[in-house]
C-alpha positions in Angstrom: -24.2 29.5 42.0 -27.0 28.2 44.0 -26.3 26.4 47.4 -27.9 23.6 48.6 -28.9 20.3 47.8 -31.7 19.7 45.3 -33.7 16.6 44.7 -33.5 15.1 41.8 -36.7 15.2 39.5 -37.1 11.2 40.4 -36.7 11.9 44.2 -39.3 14.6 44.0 -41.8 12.3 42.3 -40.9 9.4 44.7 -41.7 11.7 47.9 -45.0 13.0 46.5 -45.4 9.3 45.2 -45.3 8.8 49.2 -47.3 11.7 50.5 -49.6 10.6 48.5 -49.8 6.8 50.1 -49.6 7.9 53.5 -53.0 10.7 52.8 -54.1 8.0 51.5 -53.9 5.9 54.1 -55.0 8.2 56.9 -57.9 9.6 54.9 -59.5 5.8 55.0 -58.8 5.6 58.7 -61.7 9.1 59.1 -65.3 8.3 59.6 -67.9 10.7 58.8 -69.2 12.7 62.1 -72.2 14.1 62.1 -73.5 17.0 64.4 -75.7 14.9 67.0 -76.8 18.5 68.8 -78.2 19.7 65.2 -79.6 17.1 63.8 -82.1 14.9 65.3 -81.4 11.3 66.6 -83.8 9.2 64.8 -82.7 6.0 65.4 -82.0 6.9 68.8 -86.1 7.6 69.6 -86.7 4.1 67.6 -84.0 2.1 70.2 -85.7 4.1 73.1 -89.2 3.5 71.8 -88.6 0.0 71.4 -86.4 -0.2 75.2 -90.0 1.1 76.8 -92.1 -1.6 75.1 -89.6 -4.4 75.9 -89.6 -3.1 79.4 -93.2 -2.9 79.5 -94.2 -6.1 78.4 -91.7 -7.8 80.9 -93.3 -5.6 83.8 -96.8 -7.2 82.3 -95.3 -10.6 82.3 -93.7 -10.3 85.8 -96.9 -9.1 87.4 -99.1 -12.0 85.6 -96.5 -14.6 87.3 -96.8 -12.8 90.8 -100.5 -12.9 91.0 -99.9 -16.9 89.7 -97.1 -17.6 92.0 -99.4 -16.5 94.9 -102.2 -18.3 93.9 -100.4 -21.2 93.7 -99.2 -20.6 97.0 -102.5 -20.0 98.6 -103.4 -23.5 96.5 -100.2 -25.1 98.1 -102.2 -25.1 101.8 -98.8 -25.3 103.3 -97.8 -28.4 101.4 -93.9 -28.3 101.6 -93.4 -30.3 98.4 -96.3 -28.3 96.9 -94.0 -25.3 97.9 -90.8 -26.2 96.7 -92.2 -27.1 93.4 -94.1 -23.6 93.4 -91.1 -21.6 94.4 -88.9 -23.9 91.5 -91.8 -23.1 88.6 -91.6 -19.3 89.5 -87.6 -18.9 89.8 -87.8 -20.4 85.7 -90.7 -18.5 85.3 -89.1 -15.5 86.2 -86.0 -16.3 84.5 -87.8 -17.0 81.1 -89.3 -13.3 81.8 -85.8 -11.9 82.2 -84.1 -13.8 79.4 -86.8 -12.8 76.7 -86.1 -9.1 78.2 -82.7 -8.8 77.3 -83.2 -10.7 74.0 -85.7 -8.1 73.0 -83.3 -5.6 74.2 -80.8 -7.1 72.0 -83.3 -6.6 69.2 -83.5 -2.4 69.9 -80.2 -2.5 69.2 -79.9 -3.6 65.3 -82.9 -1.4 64.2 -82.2 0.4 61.2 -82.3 0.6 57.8 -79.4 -1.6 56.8 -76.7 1.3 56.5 -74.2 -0.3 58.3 -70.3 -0.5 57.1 -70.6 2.5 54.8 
């Protein structure tokens, strides 16, 4: 006599039948992780490569529009309107300087060779 309760041959196929769903399911949940300590970080360089020159050329820009701004100023002979309008075209100046920064920034950041989504 054997004790216990065993599954029926349809209960057995209806559990692996859900084992096999739920691995499944969990497997598509895993992303592929790669090593970053043993391989190198290619596209990591390229972002900070690209960082620098953004950063570069918005230091080039920003002292191009200081030695304007105070020529200008110099030009303004103590004119207040002169002044205020100075001090107005530099704050926009400046802003333009900062805006195209980050948008270049934002550029670094979708480099790459299309891989995304695997």
């Amino acid at each position: 006599m054997r004790s216990g309760v065993r599954p029926s041959h349809r209960g057995r196929s209806l559990l692996l039948l859900a084992g096999a769903v739920l691995l499944a399911a969990g497997i598509t949940q895993c992303r592929m992780v790669t090593d970053r300590v043993v391989r190198a970080q290619v596209g990591d360089t390229q972002a900070a490569g690209c960082m620098k020159e953004c950063n570069d050329r918005a230091k080039e820009s920003m002292d191009v529009e200081h030695e304007l701004h105070k020529s200008n100023v110099q030009a303004c002979n103590s004119d207040p309107t002169c002044l205020a309008n100075e001090e107005a075209r530099h704050d926009a100046a400046m802003a333009a300087i900062q805006a195209e920064k980050k948008r270049c920034h934002n550029g670094c950041h979708h480099q790459g060779g299309g891989r995304g989504g695997r």
